[in-house]
Short mmCIF file of the C-alpha atoms (twelve columns), coordinates in Angstrom:
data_MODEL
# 
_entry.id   MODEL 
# 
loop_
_atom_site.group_PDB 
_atom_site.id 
_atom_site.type_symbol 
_atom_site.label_atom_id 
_atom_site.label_alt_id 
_atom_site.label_comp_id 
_atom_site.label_asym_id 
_atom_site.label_seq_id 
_atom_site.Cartn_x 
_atom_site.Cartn_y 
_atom_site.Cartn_z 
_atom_site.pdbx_PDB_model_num 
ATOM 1   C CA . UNK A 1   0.000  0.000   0.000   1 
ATOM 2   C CA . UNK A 2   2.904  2.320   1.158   1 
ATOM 3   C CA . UNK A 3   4.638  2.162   -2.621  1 
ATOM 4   C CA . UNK A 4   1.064  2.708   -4.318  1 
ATOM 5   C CA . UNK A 5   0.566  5.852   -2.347  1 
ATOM 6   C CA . UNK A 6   4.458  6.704   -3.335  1 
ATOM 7   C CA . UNK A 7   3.729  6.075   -6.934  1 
ATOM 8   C CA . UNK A 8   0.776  8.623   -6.993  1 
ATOM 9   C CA . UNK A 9   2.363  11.671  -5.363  1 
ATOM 10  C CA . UNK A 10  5.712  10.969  -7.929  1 
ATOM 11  C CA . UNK A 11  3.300  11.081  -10.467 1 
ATOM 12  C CA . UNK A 12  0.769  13.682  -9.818  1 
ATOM 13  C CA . UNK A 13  4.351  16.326  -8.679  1 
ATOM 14  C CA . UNK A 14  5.293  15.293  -12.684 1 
ATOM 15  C CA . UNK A 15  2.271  16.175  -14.279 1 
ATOM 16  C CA . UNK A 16  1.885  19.404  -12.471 1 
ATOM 17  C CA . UNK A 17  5.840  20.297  -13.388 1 
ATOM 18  C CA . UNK A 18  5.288  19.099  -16.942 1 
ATOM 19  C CA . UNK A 19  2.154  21.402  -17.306 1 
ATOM 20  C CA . UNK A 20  3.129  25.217  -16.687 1 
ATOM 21  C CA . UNK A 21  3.815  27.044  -19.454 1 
ATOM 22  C CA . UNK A 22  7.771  28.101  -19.798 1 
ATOM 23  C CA . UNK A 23  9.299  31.137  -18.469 1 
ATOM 24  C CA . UNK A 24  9.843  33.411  -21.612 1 
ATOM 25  C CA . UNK A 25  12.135 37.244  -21.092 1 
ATOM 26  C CA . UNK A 26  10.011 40.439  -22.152 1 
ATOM 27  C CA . UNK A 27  12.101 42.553  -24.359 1 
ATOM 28  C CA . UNK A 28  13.525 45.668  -22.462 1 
ATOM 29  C CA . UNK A 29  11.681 48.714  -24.164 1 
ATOM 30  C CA . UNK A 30  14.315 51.488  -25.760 1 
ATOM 31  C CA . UNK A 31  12.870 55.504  -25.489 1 
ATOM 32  C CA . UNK A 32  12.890 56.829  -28.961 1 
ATOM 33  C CA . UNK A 33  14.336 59.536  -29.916 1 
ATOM 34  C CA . UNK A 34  12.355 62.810  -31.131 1 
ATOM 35  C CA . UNK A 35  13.003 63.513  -34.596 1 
ATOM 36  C CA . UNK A 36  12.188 66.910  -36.854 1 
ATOM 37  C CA . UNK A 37  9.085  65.040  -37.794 1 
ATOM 38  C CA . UNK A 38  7.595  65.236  -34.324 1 
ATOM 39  C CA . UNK A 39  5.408  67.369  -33.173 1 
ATOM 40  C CA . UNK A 40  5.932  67.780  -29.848 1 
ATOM 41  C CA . UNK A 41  9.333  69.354  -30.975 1 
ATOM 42  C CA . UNK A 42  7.686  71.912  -32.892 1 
ATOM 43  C CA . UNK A 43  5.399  72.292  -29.990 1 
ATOM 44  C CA . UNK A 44  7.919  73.645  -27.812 1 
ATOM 45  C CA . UNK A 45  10.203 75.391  -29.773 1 
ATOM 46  C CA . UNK A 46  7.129  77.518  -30.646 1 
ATOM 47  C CA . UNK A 47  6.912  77.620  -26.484 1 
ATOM 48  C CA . UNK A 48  10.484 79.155  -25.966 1 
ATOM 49  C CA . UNK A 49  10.281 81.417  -28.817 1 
ATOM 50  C CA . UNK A 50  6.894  82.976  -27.529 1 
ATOM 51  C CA . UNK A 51  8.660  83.276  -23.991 1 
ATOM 52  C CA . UNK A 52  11.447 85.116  -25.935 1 
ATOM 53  C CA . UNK A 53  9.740  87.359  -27.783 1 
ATOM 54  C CA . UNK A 54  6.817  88.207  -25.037 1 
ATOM 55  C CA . UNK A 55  10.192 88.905  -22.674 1 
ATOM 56  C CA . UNK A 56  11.407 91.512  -25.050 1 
ATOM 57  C CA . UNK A 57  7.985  93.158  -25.654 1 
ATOM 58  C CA . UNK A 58  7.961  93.417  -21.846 1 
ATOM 59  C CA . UNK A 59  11.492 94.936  -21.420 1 
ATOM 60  C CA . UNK A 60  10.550 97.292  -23.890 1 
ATOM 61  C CA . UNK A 61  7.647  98.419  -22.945 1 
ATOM 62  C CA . UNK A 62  8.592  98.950  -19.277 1 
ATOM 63  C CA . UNK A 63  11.242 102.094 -20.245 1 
ATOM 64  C CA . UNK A 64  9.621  103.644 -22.946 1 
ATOM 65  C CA . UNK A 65  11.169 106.866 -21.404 1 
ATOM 66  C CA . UNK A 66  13.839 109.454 -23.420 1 
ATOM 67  C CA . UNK A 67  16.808 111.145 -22.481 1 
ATOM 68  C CA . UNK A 68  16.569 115.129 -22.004 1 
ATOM 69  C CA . UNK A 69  18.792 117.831 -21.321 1 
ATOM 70  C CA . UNK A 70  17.692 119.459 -17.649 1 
ATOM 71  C CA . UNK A 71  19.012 122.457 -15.580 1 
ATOM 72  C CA . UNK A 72  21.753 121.126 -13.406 1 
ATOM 73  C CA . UNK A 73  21.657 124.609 -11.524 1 
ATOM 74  C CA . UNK A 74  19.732 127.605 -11.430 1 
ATOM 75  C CA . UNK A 75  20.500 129.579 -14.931 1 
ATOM 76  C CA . UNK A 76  19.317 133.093 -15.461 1 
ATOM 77  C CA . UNK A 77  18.538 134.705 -18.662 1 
ATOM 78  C CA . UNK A 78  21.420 135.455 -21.108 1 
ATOM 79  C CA . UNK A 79  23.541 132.086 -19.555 1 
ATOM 80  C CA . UNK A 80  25.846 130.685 -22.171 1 
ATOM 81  C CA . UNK A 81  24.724 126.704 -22.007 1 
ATOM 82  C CA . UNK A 82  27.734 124.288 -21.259 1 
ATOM 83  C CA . UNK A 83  27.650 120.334 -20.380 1 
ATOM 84  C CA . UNK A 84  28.497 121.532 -17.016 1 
ATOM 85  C CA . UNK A 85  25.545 123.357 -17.375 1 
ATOM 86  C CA . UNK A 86  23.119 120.268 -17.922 1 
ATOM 87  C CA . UNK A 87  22.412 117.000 -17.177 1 
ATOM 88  C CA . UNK A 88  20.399 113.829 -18.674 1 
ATOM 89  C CA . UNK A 89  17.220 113.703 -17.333 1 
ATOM 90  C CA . UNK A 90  14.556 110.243 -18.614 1 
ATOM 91  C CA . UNK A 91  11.495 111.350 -18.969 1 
ATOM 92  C CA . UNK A 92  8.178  109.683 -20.345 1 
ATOM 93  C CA . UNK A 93  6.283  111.806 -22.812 1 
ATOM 94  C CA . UNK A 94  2.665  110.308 -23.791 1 
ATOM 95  C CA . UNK A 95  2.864  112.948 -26.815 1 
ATOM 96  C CA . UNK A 96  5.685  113.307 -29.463 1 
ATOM 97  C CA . UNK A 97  4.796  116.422 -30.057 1 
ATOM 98  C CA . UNK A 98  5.720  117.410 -26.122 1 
ATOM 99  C CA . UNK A 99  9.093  115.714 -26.523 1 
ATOM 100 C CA . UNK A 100 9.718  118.149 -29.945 1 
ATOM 101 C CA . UNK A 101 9.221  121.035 -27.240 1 
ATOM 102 C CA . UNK A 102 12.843 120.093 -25.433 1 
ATOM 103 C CA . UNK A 103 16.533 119.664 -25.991 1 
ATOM 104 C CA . UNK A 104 17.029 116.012 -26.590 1 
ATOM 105 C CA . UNK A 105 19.917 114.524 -24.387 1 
ATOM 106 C CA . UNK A 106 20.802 112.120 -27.390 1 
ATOM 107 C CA . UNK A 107 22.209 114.883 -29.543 1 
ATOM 108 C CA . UNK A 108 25.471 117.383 -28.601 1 
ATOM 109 C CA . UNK A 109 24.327 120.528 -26.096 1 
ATOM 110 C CA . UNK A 110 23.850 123.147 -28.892 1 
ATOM 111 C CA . UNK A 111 27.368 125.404 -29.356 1 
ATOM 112 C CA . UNK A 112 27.222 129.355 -28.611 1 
ATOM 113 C CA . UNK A 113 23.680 129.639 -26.990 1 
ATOM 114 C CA . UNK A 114 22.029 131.436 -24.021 1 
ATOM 115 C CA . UNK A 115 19.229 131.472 -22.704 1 
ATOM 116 C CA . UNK A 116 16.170 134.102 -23.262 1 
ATOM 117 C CA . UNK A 117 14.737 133.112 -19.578 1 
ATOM 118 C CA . UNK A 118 15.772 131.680 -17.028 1 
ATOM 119 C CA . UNK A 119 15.366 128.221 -16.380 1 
ATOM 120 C CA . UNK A 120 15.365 126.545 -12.633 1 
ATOM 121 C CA . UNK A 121 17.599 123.282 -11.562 1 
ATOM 122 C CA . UNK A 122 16.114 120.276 -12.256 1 
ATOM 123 C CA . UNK A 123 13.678 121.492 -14.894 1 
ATOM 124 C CA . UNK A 124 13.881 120.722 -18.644 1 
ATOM 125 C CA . UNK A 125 15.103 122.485 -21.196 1 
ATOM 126 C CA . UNK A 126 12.923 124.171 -23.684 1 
ATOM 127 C CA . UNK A 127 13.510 124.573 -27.044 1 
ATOM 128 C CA . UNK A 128 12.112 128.142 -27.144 1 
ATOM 129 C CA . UNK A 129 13.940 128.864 -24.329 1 
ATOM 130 C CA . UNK A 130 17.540 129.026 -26.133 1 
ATOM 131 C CA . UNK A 131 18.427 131.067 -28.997 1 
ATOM 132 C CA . UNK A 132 22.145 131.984 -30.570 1 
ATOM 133 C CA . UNK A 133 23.899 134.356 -28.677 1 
ATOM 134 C CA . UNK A 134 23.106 137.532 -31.506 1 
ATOM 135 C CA . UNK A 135 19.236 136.545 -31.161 1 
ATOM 136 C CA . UNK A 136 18.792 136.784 -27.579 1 
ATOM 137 C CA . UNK A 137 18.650 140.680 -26.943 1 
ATOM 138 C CA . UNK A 138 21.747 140.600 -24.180 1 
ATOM 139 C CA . UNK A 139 24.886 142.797 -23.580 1 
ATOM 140 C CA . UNK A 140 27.660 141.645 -21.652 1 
ATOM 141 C CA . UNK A 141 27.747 144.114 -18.268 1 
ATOM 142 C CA . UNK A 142 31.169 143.868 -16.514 1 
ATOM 143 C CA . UNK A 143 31.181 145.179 -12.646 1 
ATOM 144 C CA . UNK A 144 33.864 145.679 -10.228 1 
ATOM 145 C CA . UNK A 145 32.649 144.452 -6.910  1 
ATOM 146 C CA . UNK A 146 34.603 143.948 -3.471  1 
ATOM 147 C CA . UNK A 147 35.104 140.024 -2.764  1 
ATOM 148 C CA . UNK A 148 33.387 140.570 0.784   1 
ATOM 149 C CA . UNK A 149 30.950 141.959 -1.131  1 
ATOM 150 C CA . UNK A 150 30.256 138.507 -3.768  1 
ATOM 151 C CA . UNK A 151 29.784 134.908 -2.367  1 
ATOM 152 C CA . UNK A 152 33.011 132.600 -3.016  1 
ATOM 153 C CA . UNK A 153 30.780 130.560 -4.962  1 
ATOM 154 C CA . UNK A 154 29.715 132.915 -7.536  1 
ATOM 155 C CA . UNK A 155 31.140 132.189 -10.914 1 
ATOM 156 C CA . UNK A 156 30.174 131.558 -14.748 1 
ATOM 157 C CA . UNK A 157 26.500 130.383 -14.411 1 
ATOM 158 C CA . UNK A 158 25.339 131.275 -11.178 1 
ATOM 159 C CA . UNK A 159 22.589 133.235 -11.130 1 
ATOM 160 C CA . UNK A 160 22.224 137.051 -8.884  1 
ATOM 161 C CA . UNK A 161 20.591 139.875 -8.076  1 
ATOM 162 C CA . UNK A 162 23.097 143.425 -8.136  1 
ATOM 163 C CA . UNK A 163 22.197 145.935 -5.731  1 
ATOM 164 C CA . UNK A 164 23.864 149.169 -5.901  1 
ATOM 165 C CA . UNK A 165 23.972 151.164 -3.225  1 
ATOM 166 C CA . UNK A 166 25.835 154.430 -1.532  1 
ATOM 167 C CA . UNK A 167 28.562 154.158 1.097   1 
ATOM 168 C CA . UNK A 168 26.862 156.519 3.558   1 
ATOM 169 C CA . UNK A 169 28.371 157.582 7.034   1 
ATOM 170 C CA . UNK A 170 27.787 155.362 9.612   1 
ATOM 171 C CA . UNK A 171 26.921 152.748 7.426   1 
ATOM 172 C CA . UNK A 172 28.485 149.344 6.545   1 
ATOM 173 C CA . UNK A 173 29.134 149.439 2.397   1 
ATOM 174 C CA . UNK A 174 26.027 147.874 0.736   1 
ATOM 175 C CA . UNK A 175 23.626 148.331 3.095   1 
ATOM 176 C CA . UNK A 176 20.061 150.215 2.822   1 
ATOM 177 C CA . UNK A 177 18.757 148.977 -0.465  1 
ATOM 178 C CA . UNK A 178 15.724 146.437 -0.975  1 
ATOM 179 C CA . UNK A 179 15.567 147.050 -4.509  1 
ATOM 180 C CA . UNK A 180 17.812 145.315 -7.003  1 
ATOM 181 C CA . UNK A 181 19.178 147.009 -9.384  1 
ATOM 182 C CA . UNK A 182 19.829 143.806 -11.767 1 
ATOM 183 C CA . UNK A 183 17.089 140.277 -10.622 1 
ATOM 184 C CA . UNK A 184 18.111 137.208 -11.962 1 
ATOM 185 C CA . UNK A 185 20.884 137.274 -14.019 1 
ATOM 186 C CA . UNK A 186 23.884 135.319 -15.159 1 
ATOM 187 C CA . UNK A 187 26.998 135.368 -14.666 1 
ATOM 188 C CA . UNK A 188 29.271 135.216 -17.960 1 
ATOM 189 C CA . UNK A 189 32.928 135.310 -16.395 1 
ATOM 190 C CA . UNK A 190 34.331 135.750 -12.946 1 
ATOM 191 C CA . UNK A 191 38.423 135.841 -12.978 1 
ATOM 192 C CA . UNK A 192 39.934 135.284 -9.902  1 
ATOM 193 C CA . UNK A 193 41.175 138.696 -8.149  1 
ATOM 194 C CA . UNK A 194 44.484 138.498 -9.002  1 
ATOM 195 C CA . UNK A 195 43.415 138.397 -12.450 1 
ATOM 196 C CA . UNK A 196 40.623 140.880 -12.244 1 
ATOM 197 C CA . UNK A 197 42.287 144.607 -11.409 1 
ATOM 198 C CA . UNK A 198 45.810 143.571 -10.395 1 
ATOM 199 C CA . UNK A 199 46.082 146.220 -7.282  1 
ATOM 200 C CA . UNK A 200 42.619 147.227 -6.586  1 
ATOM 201 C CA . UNK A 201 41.565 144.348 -4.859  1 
ATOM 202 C CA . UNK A 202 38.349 144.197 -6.916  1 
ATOM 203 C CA . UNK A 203 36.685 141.052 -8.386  1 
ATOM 204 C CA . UNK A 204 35.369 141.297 -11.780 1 
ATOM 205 C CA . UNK A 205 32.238 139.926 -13.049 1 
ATOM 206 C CA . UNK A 206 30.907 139.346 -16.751 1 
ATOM 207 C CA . UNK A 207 26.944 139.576 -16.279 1 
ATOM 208 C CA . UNK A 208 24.332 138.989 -19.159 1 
ATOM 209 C CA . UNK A 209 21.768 141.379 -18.816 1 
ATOM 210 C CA . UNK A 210 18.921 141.954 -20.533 1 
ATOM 211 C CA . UNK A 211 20.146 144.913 -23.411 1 
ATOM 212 C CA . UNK A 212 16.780 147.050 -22.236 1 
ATOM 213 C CA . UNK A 213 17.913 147.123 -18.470 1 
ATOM 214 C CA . UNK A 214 21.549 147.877 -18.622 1 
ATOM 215 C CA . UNK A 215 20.689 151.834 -19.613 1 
ATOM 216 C CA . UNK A 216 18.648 152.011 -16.063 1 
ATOM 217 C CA . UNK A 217 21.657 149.678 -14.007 1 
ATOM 218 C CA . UNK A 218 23.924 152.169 -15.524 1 
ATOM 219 C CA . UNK A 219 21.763 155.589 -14.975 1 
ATOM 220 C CA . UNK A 220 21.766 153.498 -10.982 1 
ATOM 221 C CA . UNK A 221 25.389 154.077 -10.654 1 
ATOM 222 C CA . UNK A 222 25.984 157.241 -12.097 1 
ATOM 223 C CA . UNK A 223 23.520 158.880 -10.047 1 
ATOM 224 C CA . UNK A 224 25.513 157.948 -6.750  1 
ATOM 225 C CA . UNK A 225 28.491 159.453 -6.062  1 
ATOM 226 C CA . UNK A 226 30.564 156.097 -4.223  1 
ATOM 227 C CA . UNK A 227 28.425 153.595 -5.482  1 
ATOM 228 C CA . UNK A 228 29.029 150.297 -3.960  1 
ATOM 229 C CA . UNK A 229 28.124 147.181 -5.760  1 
ATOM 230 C CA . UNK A 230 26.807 143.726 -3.807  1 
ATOM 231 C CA . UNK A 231 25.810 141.033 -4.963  1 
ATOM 232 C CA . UNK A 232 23.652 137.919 -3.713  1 
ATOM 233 C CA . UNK A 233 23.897 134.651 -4.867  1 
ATOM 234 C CA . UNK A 234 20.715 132.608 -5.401  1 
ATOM 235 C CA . UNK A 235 20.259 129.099 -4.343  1 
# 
């Protein structure tokens, strides 16, 4: 009985072995490799190109401002424009037609100009403001002042008022006049003392004043017998 049962379980183990399918490898799958002809390549180079393009459009658009010429000081009427004289100012005009109204900081500061008005630092520079130097209806005024009697910082550019008063007795030189006798003008030239009037201790200044006022500035002085000349520096 013992081999019968033996028998059975050799041959049942067999038949189970000898009926399961084989054991077979799956192939390994390979990632192809996108060619011209795909899509998805055109796909997103069209991506990056629209990012490139909407980048620029947005760089562009966010300084849309131009360069103009501005008052880098306080400059009276009849000032002779330098560079030192201005500086580049970006500004953002919503009408072409205001931009044609200023000096444009992309072309040269115009050669042999004043100004016909004054024009305050930090503002822009108007066209109709400036005008050549035989258009602008200004004489060169030179004055002989004492240097107590002119700030240290005076010198081509600035921008004073002249009073002219007389030395009276008891009174310090320049003092009891509220009136000037020149407002807001410009100063041409201003030599050093010792290359003003050698001995006389005097300063010279070269002041561009309006031609109609210099006849009354000079009637000023010649109706005072010691005139005494000060001037005041604006800010």
């Amino acid at each position: 009985m013992s081999c019968v049962v033996s028998n059975l379980g050799t041959s049942t183990a067999r038949g189970s072995s000898a009926g399961a399918p084989p054991l077979t490898a799956r192939p390994a799958l390979r990632a192809r490799r996108p060619t011209w002809r795909d899509p998805r390549l055109w796909v997103g180079v069209a991506l990056v190109a629209g990012s490139v393009v909407g980048g620029a459009r947005l760089l562009a658009s966010a300084d849309d401002t131009v360069p103009v010429w501005s008052a880098a000081h306080d400059l009276g009427a009849g000032a002779v424009l330098t560079p030192d004289d201005l500086v580049v100012e970006r500004v953002r005009f919503g009408d072409e037609a205001l931009l044609r109204g200023y000096l444009p900081a992309d072309e040269p500061v115009p050669e042999g100009v004043r100004l016909e008005r004054g024009v305050g630092a930090g503002e822009l520079v108007p066209r109709a403001a400036v005008a050549p130097a035989a258009e602008t209806g200004t004489v060169e005024v030179p004055v002989a002042v004492d240097p107590e009697l002119v700030p240290p910082s005076v010198g081509p550019g600035s921008v004073v008022d002249v009073y002219v008063v007389a030395a009276a007795a008891g009174e310090a030189p320049g003092s009891g006049s509220d009136t000037a006798a020149l407002s807001g003008v410009s100063v041409v030239a201003a030599p050093d003392v010792a290359s003003s009037f050698g001995t006389s201790g005097k300063r010279q200044l070269v002041l561009a004043v309006p031609e109609e006022a210099a006849p009354e500035f000079f009637a000023v002085l010649g109706s005072l017998s010691s005139p005494v000349i000060t001037v005041v520096g604006r800010s």
